[in-house]
C-alpha positions in Angstrom: 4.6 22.6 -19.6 6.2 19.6 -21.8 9.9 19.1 -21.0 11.2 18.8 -24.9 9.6 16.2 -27.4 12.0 13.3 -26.6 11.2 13.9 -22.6 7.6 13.7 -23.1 7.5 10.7 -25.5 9.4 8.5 -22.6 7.5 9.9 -20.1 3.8 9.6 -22.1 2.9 13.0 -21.4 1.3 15.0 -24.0 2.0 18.5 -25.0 1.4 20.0 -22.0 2.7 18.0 -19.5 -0.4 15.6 -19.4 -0.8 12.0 -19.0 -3.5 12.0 -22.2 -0.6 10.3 -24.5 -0.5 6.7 -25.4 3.0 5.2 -24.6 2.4 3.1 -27.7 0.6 -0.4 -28.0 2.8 -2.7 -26.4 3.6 -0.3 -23.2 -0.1 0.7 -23.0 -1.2 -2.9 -22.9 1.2 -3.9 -20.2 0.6 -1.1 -18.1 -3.6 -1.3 -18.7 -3.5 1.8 -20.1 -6.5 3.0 -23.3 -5.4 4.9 -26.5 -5.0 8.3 -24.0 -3.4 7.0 -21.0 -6.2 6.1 -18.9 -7.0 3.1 -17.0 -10.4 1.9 -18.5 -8.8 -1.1 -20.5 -8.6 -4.4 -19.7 -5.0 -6.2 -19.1 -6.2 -9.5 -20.3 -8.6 -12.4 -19.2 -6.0 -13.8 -17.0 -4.7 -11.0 -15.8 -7.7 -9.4 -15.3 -9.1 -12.3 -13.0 -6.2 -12.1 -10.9 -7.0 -8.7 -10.0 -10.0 -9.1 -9.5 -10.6 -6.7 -12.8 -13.6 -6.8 -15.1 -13.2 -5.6 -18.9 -12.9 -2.3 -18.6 -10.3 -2.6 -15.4 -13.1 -2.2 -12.4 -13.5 -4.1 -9.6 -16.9 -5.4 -9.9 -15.5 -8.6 -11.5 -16.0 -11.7 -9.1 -12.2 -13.7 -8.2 -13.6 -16.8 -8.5 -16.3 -19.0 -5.6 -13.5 -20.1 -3.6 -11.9 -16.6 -3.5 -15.0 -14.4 -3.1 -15.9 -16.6 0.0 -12.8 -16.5 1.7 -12.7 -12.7 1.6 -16.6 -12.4 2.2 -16.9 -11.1 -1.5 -20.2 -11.2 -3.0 -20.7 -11.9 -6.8 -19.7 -8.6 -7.9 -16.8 -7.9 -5.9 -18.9 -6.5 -3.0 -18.1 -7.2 1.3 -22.4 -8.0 1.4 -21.9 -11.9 1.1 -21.5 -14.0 4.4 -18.0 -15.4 5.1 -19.8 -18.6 6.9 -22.1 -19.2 9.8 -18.9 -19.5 12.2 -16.8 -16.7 10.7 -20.1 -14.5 10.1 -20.6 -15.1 14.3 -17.3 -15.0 15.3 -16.8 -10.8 14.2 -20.5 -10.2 14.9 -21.7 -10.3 11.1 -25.3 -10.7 10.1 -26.1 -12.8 7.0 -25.2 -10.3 4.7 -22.0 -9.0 6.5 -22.9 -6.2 8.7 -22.8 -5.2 12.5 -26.1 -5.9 13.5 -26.2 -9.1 14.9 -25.1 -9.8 18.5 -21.4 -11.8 18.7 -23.0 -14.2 22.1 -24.4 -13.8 25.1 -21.0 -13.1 27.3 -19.4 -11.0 24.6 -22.5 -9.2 24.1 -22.4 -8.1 28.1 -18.7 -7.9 28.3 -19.3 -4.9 25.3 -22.6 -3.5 26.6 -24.1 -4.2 23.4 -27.9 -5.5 22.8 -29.4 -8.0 20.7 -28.6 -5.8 17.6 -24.6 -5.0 18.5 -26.1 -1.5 19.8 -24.6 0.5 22.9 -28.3 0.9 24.4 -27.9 -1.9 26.8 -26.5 -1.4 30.5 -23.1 -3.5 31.6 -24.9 -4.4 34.7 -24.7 -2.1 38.0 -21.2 -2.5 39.1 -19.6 -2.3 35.7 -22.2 1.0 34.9 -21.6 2.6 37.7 -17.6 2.1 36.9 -18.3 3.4 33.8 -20.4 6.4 34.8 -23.1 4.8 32.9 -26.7 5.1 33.4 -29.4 1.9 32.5 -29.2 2.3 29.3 -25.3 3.0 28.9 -25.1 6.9 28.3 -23.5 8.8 30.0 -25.9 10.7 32.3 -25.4 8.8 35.6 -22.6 10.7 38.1 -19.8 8.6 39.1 -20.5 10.0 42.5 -19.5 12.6 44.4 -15.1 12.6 44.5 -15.2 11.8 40.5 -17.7 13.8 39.2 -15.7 17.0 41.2 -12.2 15.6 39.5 -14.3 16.1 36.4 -16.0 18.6 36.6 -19.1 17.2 36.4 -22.2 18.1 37.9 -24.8 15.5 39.3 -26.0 14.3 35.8 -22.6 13.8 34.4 -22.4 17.2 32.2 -20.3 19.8 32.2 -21.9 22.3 34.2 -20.0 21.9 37.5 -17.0 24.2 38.2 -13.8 22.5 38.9 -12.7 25.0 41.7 -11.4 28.9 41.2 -8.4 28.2 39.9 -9.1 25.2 37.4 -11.8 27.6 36.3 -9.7 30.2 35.5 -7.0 28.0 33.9 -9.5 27.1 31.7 -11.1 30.5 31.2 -14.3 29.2 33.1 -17.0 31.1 34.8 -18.8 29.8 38.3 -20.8 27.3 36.5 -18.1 25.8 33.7 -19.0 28.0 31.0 -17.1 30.2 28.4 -18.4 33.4 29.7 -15.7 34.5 31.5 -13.1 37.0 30.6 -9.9 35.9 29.5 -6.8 38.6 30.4 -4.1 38.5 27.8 -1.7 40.5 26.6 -2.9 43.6 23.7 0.3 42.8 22.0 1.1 39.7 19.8 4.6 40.3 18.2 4.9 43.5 16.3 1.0 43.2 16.0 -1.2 45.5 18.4 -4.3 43.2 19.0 -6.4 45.9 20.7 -9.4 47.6 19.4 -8.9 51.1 18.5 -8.9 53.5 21.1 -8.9 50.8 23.3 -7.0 51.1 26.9 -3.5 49.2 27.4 -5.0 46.7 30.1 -8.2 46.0 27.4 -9.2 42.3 28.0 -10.9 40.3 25.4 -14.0 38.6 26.4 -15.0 34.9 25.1 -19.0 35.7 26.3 -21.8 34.7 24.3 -20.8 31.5 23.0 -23.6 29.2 21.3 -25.6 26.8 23.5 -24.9 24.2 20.5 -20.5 25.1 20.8 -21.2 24.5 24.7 -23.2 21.2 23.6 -20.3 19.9 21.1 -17.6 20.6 23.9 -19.7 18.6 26.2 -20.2 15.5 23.4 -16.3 15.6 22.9 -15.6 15.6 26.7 -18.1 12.8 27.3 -16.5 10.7 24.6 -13.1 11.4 25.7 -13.7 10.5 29.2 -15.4 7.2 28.2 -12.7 6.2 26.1 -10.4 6.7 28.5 -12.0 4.3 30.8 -12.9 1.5 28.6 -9.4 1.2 27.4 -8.1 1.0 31.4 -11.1 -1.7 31.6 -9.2 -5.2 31.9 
């Protein structure tokens, strides 16, 4: 909705409110702005390089050599260009600026990462077994007996191992750490009767029948969890 004629000509908003109105020449040049208000025309050649801007106000124009290279800029604007043998080794880049290539030796051990700056490699025994890691660092080996309880976790690390009766039930676990026990609670939520109809006062909703893949994404998330939690205790 326009606010009154004079409103909308300082603003630059067309008849309905819109930013489709040309400011006029002067303040659509300074601003970058086309005929209707958008952003498609150039501010100038100087301008333009010092944003990095091609003609029609993108970012696909290069900076300059200097520039591009010191923010690993290819020719068009793009983060594929090498920053320099050193810089590309020091934060693990290939030649074209990507993750792929392994940072050194130590580093690469000290991160568990292989010859490709993958997780698949183990830390080594010690640091694996600290990890709960298995040879190739997932997370199927047990931390042993004390840890994998604390857990949770049954002998292959997954979430299949009750925690005790009442952890279980704080959790609304059955015998064997799944969903398919029944949680009590109460049939009334405020002024709202929860209940099924006909349904007796001390009616307890069940949470049975949950999907092998739900049980499977709980697991992922607790895995992940767990492992983050260590490596960021890890000195």
């Amino acid at each position: 909705m326009g606010l009154s004629p004079t409103e909308d000509l300082t603003m630059g908003l067309g008849l309905g409110g819109d930013l489709t109105m040309g400011l006029g020449p002067t303040e659509d040049q300074r601003l970058g702005l086309g005929p209707v208000g958008d952003l498609t025309m150039g501010l100038g050649p100087t301008e333009d390089q010092r944003l990095g801007l091609g003609p029609g106000g993108d970012l696909t124009m290069g900076l300059g050599p200097t520039e591009d290279q010191r923010l690993g800029l290819g020719p068009v604007g793009d983060l594929t260009m090498g920053l320099a043998p050193t810089e590309d080794q020091r934060l693990g880049l290939g030649p074209v600026g990507y993750l792929t290539m392994g940072v050194s030796p130590t580093e690469d051990e000290r991160l568990g990462l292989g010859p490709g700056g993958d997780l698949t490699v183990g830390l080594g025994p010690t640091k694996d077994q600290r990890l709960g890691l298995g040879p190739v660092g997932d997370l199927t080996m047990g931390l042993g007996p004390t840890e994998d309880q604390r857990l949770g976790l049954g002998p292959v690390g997954d979430l299949t191992m009750g925690l005790g009766p009442t952890e279980d039930q704080r959790l609304g676990l059955g015998p064997g750490g799944d969903l398919t026990m029944e949680v009590q609670v109460g049939p009334v939520l405020g002024d709202l009767d929860t209940r099924p109809p006909g349904a007796p006062v001390s009616h307890a909703w069940a949470c049975r029948d949950f999907l092998d893949n739900v049980l499977a994404a709980l697991s992922v998330v607790q895995r992940a969890h767990r492992l983050w939690t260590l490596v960021i205790r890890m000195p």
